[in-house]
mmCIF file of the C-alpha atoms, coordinates in Angstrom:
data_MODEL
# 
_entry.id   MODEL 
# 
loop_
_atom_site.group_PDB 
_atom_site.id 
_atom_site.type_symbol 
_atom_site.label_atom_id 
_atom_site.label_alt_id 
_atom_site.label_comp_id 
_atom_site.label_asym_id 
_atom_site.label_entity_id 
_atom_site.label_seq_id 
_atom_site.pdbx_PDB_ins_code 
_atom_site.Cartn_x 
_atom_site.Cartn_y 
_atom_site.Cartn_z 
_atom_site.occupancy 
_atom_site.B_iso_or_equiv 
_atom_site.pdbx_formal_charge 
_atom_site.auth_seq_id 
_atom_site.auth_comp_id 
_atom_site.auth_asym_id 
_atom_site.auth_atom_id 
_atom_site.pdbx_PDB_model_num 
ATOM 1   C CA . UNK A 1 1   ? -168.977 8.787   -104.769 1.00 0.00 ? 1   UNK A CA 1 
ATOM 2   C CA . UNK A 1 2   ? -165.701 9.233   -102.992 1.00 0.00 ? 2   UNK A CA 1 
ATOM 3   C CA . UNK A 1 3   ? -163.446 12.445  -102.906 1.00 0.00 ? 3   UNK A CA 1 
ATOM 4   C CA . UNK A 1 4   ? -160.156 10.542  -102.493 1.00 0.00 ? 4   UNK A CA 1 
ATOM 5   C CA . UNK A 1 5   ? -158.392 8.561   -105.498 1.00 0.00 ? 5   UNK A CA 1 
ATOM 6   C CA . UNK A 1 6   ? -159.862 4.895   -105.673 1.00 0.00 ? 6   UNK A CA 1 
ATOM 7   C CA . UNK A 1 7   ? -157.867 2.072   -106.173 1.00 0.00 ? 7   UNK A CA 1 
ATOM 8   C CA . UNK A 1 8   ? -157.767 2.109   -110.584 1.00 0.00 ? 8   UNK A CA 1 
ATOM 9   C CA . UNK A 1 9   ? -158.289 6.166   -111.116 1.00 0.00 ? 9   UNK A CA 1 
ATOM 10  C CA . UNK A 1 10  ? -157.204 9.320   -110.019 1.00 0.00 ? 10  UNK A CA 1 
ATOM 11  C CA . UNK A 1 11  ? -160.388 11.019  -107.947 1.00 0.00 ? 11  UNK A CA 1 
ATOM 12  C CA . UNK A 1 12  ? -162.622 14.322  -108.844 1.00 0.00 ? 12  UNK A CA 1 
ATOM 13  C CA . UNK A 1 13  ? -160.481 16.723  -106.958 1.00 0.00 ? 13  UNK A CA 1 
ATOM 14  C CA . UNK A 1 14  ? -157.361 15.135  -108.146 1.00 0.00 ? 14  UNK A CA 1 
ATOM 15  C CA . UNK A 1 15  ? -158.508 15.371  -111.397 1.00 0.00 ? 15  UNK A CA 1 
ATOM 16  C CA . UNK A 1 16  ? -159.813 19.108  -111.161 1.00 0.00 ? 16  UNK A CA 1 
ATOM 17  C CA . UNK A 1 17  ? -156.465 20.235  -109.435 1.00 0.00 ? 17  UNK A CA 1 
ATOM 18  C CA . UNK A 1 18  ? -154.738 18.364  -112.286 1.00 0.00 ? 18  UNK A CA 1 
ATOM 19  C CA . UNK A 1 19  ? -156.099 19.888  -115.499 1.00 0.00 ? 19  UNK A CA 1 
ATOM 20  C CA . UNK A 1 20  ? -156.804 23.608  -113.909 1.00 0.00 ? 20  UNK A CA 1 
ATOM 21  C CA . UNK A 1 21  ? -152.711 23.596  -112.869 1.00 0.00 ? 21  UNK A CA 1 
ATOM 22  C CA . UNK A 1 22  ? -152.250 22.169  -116.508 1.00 0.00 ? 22  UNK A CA 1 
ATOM 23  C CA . UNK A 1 23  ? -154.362 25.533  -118.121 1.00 0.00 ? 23  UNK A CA 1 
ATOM 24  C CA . UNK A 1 24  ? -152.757 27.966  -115.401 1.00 0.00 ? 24  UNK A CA 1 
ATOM 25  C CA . UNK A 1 25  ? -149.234 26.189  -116.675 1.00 0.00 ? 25  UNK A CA 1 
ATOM 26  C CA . UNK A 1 26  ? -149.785 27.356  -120.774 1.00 0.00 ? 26  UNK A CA 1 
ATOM 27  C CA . UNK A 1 27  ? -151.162 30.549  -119.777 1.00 0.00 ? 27  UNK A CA 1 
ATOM 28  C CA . UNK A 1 28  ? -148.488 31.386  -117.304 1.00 0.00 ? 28  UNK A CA 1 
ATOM 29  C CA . UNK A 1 29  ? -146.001 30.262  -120.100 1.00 0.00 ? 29  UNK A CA 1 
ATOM 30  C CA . UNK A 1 30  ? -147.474 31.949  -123.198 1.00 0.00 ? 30  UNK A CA 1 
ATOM 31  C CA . UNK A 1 31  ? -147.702 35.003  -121.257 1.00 0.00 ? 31  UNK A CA 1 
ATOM 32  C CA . UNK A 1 32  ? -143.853 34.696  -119.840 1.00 0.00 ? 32  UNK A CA 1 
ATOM 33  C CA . UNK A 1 33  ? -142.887 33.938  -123.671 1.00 0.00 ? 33  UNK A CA 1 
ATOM 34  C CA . UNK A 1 34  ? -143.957 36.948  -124.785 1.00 0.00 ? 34  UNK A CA 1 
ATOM 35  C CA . UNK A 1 35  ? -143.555 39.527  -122.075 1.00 0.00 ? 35  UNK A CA 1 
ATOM 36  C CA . UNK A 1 36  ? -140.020 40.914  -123.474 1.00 0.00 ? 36  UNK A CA 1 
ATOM 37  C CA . UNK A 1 37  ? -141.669 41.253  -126.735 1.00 0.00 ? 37  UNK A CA 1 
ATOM 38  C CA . UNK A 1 38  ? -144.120 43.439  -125.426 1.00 0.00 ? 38  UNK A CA 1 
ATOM 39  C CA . UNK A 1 39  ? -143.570 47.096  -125.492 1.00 0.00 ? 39  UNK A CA 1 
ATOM 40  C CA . UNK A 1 40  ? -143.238 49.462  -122.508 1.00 0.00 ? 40  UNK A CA 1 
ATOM 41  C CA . UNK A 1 41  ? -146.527 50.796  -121.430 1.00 0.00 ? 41  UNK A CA 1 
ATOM 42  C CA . UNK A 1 42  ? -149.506 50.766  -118.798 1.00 0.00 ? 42  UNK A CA 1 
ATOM 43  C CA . UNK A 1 43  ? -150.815 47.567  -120.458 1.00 0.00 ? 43  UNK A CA 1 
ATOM 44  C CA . UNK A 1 44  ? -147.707 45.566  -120.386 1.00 0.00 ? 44  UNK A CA 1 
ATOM 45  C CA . UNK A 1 45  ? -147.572 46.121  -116.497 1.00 0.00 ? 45  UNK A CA 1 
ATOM 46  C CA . UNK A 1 46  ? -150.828 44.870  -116.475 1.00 0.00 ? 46  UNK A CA 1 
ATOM 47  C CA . UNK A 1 47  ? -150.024 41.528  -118.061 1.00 0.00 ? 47  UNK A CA 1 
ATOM 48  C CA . UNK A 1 48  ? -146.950 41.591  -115.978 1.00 0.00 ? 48  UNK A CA 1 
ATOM 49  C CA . UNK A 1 49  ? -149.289 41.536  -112.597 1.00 0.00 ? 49  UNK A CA 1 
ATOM 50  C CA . UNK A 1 50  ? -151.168 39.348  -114.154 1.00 0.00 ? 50  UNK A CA 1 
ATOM 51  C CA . UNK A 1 51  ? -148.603 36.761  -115.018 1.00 0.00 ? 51  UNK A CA 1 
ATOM 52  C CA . UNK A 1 52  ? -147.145 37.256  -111.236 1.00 0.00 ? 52  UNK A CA 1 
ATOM 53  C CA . UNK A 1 53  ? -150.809 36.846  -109.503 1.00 0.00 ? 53  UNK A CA 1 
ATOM 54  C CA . UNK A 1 54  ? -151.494 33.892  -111.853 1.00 0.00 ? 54  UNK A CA 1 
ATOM 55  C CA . UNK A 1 55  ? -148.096 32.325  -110.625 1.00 0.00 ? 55  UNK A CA 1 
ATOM 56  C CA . UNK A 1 56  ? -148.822 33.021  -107.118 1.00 0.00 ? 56  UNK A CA 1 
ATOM 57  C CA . UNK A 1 57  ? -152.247 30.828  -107.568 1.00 0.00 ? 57  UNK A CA 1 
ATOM 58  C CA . UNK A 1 58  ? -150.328 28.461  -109.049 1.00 0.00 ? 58  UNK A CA 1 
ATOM 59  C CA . UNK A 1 59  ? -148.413 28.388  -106.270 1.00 0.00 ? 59  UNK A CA 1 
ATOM 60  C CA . UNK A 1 60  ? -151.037 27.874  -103.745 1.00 0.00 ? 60  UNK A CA 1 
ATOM 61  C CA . UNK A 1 61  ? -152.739 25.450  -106.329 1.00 0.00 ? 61  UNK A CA 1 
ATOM 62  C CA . UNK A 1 62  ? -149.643 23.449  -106.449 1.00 0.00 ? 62  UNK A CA 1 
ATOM 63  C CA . UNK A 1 63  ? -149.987 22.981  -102.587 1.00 0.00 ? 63  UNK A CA 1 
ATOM 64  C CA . UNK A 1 64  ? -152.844 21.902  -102.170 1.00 0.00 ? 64  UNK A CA 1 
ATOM 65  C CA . UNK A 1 65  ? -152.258 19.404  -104.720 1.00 0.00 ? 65  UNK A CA 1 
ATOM 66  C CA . UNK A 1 66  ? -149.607 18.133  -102.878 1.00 0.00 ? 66  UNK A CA 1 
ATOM 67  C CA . UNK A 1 67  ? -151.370 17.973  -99.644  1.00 0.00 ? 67  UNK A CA 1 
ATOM 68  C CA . UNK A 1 68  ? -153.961 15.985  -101.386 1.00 0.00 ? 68  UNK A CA 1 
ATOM 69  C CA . UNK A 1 69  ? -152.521 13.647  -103.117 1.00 0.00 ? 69  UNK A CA 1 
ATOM 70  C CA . UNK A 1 70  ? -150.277 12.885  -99.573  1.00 0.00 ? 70  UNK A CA 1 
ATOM 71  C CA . UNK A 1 71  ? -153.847 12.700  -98.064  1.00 0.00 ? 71  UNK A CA 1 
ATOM 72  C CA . UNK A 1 72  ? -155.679 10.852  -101.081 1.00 0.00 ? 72  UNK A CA 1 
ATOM 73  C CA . UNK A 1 73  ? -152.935 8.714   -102.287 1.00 0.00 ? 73  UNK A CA 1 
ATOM 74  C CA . UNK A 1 74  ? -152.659 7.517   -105.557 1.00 0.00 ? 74  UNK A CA 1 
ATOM 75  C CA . UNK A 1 75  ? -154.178 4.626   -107.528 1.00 0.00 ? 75  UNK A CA 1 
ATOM 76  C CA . UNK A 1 76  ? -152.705 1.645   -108.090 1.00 0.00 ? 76  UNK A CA 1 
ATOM 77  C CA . UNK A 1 77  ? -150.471 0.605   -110.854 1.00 0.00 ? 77  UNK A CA 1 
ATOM 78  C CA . UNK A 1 78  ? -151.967 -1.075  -113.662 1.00 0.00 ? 78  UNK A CA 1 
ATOM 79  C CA . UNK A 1 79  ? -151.942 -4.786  -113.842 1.00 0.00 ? 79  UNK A CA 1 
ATOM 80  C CA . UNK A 1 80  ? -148.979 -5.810  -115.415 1.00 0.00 ? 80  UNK A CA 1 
ATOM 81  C CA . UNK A 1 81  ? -147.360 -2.500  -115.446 1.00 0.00 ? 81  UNK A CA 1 
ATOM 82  C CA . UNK A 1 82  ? -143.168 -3.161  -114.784 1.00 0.00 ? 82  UNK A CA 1 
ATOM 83  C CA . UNK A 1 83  ? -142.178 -1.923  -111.624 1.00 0.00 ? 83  UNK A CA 1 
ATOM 84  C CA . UNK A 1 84  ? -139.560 0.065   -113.156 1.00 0.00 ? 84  UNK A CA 1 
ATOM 85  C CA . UNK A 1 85  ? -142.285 1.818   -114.814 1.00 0.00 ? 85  UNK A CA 1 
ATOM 86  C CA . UNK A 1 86  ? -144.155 2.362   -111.866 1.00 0.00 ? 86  UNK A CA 1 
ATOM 87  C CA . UNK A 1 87  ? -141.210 3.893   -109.948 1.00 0.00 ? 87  UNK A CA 1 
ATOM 88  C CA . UNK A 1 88  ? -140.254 6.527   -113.034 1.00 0.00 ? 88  UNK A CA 1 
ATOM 89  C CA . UNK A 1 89  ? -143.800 7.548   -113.211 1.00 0.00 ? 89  UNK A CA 1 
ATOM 90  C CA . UNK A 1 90  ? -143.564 8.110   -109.171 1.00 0.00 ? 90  UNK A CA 1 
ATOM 91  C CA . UNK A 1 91  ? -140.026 10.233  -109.519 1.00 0.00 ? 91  UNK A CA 1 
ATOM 92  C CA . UNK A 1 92  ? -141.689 12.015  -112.522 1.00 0.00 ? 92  UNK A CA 1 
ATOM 93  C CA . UNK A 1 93  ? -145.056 12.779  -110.325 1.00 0.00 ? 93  UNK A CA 1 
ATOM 94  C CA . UNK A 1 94  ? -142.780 14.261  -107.698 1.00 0.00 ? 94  UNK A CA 1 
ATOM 95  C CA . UNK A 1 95  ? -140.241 15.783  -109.758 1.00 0.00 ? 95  UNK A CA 1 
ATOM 96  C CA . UNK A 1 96  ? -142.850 17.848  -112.028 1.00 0.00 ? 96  UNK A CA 1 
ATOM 97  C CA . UNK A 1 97  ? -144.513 18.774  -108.409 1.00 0.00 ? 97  UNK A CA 1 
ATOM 98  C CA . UNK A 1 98  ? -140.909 20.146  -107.209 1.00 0.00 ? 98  UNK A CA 1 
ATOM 99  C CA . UNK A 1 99  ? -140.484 21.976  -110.145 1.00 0.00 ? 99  UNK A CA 1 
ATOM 100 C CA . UNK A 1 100 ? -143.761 23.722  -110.588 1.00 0.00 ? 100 UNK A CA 1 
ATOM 101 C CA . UNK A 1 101 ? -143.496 24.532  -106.752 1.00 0.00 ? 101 UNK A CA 1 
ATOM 102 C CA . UNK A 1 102 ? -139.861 26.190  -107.198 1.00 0.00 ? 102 UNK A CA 1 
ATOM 103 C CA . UNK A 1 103 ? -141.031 28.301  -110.390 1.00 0.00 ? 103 UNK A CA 1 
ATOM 104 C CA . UNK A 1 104 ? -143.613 30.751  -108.910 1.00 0.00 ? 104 UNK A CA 1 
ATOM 105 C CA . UNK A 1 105 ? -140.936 30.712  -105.837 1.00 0.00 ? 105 UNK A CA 1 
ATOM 106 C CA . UNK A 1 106 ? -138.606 31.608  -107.869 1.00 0.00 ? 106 UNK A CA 1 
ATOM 107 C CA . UNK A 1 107 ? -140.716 34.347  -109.325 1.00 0.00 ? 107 UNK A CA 1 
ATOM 108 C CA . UNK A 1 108 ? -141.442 35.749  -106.060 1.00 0.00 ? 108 UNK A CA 1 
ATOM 109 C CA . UNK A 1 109 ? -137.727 35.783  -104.966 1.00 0.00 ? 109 UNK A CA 1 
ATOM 110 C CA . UNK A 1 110 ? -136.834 37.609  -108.130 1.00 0.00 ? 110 UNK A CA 1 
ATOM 111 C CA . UNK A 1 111 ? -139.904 40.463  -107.723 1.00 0.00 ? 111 UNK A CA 1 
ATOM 112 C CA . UNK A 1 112 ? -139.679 40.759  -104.121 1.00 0.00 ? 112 UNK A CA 1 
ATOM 113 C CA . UNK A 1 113 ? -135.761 41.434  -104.536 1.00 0.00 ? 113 UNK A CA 1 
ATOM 114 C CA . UNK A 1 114 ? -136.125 43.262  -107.621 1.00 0.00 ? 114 UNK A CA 1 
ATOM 115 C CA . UNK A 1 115 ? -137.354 46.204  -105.219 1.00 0.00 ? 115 UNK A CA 1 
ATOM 116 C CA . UNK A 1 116 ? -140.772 47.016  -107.495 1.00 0.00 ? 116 UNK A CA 1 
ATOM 117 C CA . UNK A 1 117 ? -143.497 48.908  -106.620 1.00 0.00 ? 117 UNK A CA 1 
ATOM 118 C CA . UNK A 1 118 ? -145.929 46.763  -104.241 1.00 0.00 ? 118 UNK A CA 1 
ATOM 119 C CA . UNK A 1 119 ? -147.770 43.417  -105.812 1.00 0.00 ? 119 UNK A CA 1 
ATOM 120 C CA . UNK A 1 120 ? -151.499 43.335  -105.055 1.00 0.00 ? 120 UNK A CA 1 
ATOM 121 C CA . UNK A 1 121 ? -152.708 39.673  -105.779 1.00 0.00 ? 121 UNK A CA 1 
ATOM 122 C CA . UNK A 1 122 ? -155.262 40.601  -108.750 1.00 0.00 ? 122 UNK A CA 1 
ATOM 123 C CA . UNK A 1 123 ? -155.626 43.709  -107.418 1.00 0.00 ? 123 UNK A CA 1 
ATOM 124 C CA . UNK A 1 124 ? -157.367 42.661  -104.097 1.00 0.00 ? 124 UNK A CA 1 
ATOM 125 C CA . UNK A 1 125 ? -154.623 42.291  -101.545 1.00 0.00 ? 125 UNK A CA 1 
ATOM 126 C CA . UNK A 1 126 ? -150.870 43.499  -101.241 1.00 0.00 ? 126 UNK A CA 1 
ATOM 127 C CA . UNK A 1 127 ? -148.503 40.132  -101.440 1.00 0.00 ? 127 UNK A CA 1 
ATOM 128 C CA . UNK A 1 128 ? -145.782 40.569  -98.769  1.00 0.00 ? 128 UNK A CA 1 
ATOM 129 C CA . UNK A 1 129 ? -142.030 40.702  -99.939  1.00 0.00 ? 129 UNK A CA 1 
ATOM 130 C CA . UNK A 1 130 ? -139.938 37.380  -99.347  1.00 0.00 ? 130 UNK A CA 1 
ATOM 131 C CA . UNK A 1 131 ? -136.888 39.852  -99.512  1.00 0.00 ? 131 UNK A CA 1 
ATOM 132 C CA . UNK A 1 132 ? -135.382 43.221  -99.041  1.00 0.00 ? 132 UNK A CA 1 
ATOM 133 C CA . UNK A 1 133 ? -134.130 44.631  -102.562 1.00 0.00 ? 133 UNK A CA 1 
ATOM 134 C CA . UNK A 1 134 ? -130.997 42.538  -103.355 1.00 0.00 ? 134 UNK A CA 1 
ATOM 135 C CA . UNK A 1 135 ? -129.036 42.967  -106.660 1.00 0.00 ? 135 UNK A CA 1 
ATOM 136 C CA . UNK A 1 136 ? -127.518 39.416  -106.037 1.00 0.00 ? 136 UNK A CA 1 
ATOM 137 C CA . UNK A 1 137 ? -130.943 37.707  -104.785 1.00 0.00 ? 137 UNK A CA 1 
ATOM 138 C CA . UNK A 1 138 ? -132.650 39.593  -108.234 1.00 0.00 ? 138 UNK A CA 1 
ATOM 139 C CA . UNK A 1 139 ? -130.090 37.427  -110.271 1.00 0.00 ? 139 UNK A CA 1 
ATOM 140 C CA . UNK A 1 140 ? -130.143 33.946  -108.334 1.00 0.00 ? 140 UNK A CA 1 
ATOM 141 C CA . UNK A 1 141 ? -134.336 34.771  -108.935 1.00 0.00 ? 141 UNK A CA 1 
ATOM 142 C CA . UNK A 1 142 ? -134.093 35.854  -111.994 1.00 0.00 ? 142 UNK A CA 1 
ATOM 143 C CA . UNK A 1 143 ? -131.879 33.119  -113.709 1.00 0.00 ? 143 UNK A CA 1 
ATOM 144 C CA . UNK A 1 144 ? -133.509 30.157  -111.706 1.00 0.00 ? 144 UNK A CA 1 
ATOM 145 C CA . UNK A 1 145 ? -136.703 31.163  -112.977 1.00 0.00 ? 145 UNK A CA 1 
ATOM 146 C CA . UNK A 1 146 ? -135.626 30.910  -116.209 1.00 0.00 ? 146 UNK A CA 1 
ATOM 147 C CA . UNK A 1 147 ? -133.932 27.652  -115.947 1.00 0.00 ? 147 UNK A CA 1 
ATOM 148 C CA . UNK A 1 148 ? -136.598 25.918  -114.269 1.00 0.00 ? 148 UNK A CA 1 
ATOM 149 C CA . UNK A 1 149 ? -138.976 26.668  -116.487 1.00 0.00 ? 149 UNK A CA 1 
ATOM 150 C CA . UNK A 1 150 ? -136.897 24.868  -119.299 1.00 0.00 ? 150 UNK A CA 1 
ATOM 151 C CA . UNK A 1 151 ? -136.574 21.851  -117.212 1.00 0.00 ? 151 UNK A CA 1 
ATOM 152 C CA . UNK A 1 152 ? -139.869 22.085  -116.573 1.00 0.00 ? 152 UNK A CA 1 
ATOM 153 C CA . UNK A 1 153 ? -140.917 21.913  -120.262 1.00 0.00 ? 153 UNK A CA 1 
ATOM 154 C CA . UNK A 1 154 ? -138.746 19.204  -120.848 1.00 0.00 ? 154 UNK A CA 1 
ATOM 155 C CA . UNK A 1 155 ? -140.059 17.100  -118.130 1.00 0.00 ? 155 UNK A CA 1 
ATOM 156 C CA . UNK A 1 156 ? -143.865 17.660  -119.252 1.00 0.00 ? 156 UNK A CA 1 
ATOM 157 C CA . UNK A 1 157 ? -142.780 16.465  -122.735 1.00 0.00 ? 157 UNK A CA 1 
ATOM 158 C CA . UNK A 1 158 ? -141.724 13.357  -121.372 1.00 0.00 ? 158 UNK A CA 1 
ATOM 159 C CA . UNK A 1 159 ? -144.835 13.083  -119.175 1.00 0.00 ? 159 UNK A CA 1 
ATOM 160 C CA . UNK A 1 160 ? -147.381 13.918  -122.136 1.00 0.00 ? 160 UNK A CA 1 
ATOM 161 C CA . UNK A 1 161 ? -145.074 11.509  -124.429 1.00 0.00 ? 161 UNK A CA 1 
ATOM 162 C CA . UNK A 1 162 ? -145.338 8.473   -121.929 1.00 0.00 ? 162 UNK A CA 1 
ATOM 163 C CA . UNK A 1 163 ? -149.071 9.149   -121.496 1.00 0.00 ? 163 UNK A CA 1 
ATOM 164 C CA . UNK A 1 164 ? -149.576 9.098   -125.703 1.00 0.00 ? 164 UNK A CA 1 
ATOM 165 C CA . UNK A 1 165 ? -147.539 6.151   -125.979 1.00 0.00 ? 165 UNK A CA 1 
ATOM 166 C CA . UNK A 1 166 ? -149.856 4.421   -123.090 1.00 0.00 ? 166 UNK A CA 1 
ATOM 167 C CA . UNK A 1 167 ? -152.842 5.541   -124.709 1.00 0.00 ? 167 UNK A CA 1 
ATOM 168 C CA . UNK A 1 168 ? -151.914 4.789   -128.034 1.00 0.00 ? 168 UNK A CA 1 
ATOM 169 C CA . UNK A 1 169 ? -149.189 1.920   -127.777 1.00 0.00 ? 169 UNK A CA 1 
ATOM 170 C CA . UNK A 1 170 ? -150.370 0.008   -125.215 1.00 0.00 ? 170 UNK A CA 1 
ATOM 171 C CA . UNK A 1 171 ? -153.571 0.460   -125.123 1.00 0.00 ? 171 UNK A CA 1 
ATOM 172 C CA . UNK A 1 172 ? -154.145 0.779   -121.711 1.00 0.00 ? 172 UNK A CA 1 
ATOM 173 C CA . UNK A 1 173 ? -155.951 3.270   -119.046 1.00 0.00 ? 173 UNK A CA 1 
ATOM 174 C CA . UNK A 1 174 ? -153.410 5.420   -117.946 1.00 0.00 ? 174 UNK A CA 1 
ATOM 175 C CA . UNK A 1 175 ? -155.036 8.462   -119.857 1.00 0.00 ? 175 UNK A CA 1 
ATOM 176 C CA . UNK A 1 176 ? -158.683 7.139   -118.454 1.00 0.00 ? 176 UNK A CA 1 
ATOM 177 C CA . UNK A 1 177 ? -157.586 7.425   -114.967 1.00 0.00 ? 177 UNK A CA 1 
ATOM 178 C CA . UNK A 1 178 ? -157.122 10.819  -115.405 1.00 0.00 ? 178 UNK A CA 1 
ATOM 179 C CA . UNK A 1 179 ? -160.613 11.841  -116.665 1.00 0.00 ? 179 UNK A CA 1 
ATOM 180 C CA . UNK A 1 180 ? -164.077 12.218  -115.880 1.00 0.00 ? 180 UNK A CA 1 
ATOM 181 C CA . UNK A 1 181 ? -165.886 8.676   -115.875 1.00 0.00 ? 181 UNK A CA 1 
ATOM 182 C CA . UNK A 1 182 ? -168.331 10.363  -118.971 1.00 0.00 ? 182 UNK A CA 1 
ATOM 183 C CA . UNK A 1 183 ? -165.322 11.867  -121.077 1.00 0.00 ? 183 UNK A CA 1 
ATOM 184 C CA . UNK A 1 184 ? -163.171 8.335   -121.567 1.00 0.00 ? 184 UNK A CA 1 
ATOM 185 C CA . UNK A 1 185 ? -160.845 8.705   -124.240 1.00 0.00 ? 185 UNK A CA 1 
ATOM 186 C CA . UNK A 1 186 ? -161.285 6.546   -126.933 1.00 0.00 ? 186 UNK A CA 1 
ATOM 187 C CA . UNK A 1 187 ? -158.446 3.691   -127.307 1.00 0.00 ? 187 UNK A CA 1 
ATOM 188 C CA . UNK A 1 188 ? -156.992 3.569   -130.853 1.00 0.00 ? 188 UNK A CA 1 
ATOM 189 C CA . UNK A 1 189 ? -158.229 0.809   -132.854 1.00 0.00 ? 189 UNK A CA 1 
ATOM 190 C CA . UNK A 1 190 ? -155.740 -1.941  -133.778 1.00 0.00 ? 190 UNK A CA 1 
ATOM 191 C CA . UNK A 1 191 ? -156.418 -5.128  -135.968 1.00 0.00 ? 191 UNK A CA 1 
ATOM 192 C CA . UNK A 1 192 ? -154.075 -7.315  -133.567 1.00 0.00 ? 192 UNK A CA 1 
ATOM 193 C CA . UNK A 1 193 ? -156.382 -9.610  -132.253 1.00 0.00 ? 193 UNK A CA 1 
ATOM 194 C CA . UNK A 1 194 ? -153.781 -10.274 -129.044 1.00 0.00 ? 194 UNK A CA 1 
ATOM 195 C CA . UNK A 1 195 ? -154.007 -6.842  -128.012 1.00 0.00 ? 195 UNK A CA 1 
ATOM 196 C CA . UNK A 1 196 ? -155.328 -5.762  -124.562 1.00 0.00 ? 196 UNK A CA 1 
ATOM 197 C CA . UNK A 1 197 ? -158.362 -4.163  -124.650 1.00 0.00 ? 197 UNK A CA 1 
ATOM 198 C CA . UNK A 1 198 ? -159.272 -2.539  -121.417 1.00 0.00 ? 198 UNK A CA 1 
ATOM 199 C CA . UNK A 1 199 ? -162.142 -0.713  -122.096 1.00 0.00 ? 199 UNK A CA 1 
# 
């Protein structure tokens, strides 16, 4: 078995790095939801740290993704997949890596110039400060943070939308490719005989 993506699926670690950024993405946004709805105490700092420690893994996560798939590359397309398909599915790749690199950035920006009291990564170590306290830093932060993570949304709506309509429409393996050889999902059945059936 080989660690780096093979020519018609997306490898092991790809895979892993894939769907643990994609669980650390829906818990860092439930919690980030509903942290103003949370009342003032010791336990909402707690969730706060949490949601900032959890971004910073993200963060590194988000990396090393990137460093892999640069190493690894990336399968190739599907027969008979338009090349103006391929080439939105590479901007969207990229794009959704830019974005969910800039949005624990952001974060950081916004608590290091917020001037807070000291973040210890999950309690363990003290995360350095990418600023000194800065009221106009705090805002850019604060507000990019904010706006990212709506673009973000919108963008992984569009990716999870043209991987249903793959799955489901066309009937291909662009779903497959991204999981474990034993856990295929099952294509939908159709009764059009002149369907592709790649399974």
């Amino acid at each position: 078995m080989t660690w780096k993506n093979p020519a018609d699926r997306w490898g092991p670690v790809s895979q892993l790095l894939h769907w643990v950024i994609v669980l650390l993405l829906l818990m860092l946004s439930t919690i980030g939801l509903l942290l103003d709805s949370l009342p003032v105490s010791p336990k909402y700092f707690w969730v706060f740290d949490l949601h900032k420690s959890t971004g910073l893994t993200l963060l590194a996560l988000v990396v090393l993704r990137i460093g892999w798939r640069l190493y690894a590359g990336a399968p190739r397309p599907l027969p008979g997949t338009p090349t103006w398909q391929t080439r939105v599915a590479s901007i969207t790749h990229w794009l959704l890596y830019a974005l969910i690199l800039a949005m624990p950035l952001s974060g950081w920006l916004y608590d290091s110039a917020s001037g807070l009291r000291p973040l210890r990564w999950y309690g363990l170590f003290e995360v350095p400060k990418l600023s000194a306290p800065d009221e106009g830093l705090r805002e850019l932060g604060h507000t990019a943070h904010e706006w990212l993570f709506w673009v973000l949304v919108a963008l992984v709506i569009v990716h999870v939308a043209a991987a249903f309509y793959h799955h489901v429409f066309q009937r291909d393996a662009t779903l497959q490719r991204m999981l474990p050889r034993g856990r295929r999902a099952p294509l939908p059945e159709v009764n059009d005989a002149t369907s592709r059936d790649v399974r």
